[in-house]
N, C-alpha and C positions, 0 to 999 in steps of 0.2 A: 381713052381717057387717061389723062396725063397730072399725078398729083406732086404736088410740088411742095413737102412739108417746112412751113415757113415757122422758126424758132426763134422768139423773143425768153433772151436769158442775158440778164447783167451778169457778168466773170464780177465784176468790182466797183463797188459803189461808197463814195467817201462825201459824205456831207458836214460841212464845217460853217457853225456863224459865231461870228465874234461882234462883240462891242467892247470899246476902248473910251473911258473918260478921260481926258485931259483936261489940267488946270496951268496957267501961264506956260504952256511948254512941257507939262511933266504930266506921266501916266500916272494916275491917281489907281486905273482900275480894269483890267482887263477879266471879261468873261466870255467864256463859251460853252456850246452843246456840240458836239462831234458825235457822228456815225463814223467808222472808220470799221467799213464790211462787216458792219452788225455790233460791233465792237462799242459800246457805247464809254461816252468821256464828257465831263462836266468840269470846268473851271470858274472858278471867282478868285480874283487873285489882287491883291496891290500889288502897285507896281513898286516897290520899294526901290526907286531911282535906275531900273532897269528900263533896257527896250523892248518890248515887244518885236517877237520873228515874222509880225506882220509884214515886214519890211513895206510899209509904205511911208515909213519915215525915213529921209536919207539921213540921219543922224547914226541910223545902224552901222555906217559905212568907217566910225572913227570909235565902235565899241570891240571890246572885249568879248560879253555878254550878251545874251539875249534869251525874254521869258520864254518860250515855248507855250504856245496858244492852245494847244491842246491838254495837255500835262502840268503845265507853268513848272517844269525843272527849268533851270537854268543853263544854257546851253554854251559852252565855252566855241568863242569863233575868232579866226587869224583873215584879214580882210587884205588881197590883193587889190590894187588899182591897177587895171590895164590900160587909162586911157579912154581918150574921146574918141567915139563911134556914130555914126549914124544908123537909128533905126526904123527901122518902115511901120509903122501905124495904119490906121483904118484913115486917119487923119491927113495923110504922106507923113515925109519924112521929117523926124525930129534929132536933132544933137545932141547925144546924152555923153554918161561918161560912165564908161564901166569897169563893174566890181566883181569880184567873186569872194568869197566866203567859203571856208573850207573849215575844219576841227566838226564840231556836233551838226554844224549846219552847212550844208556843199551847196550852193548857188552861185548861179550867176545875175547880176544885177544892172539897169540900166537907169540913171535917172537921168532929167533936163537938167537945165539951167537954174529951174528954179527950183530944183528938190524934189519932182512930182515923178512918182517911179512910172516909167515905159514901157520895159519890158522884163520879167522874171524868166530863168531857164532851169532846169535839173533834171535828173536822172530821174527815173523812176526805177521802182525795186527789178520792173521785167529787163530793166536796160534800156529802151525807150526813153524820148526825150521829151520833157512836157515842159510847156512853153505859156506863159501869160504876156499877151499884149494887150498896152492899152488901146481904148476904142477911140 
């Protein structure tokens, strides 16, 4: 007889929901509930003419600033343009143009043509690279 002990254990578990009101174009409101490894975190925040580090807005790409969705500190960020890229989707392939973000916030960012973000990249704390595509 041959046992074969089979271990279910999360190292790391991060749960984040946001919602964002907008009015003509401006965040009125951003709130969230975050686990961040047990760690809990709660915002209600205006947006006092700030962006949101949702980055699904490509307007990030020509700020300074951005709220911080977990904490809403404000988060100081210097924005590279690297250029048009093509990125590979669920969809094929889309034309985006990328960004990286570097000071409080270190991403890399990809949107279309028409501002709808592609693909996010960054570090994670282990050095590991985490990756959002869209579908």
């Amino acid at each position: 007889m041959v046992k074969i002990p089979l271990i279910r254990t999360t190292v790391y578990n991060f749960q984040h929901e946001s919602v964002e009101t907008w009015k003509s174009g401006k965040l009125q409101q951003v709130s969230s509930k975050t686990n961040d490894n047990g760690k809990p975190h709660q915002l209600k925040s205006a947006g006092n003419g700030a962006l949101p580090a949702s980055l699904w807005n490509d307007d990030v790409v020509s700020s300074q600033e951005l709220i911080n969705t977990i904490d809403g500190k404000m988060m100081k960020v210097r924005i590279a343009d690297l250029g048009n890229e093509n990125v590979e989707t669920r969809r094929g392939v889309v034309a985006t143009h990328h960004y990286r973000t570097s000071g409080d916030l270190v991403r890399d960012l990809w949107y279309d043509s028409e501002g709808n973000l592609a693909r996010v990249a960054f570090k994670a704390d282990d050095g590991s690279t985490v990756m959002y595509v869209r579908k």
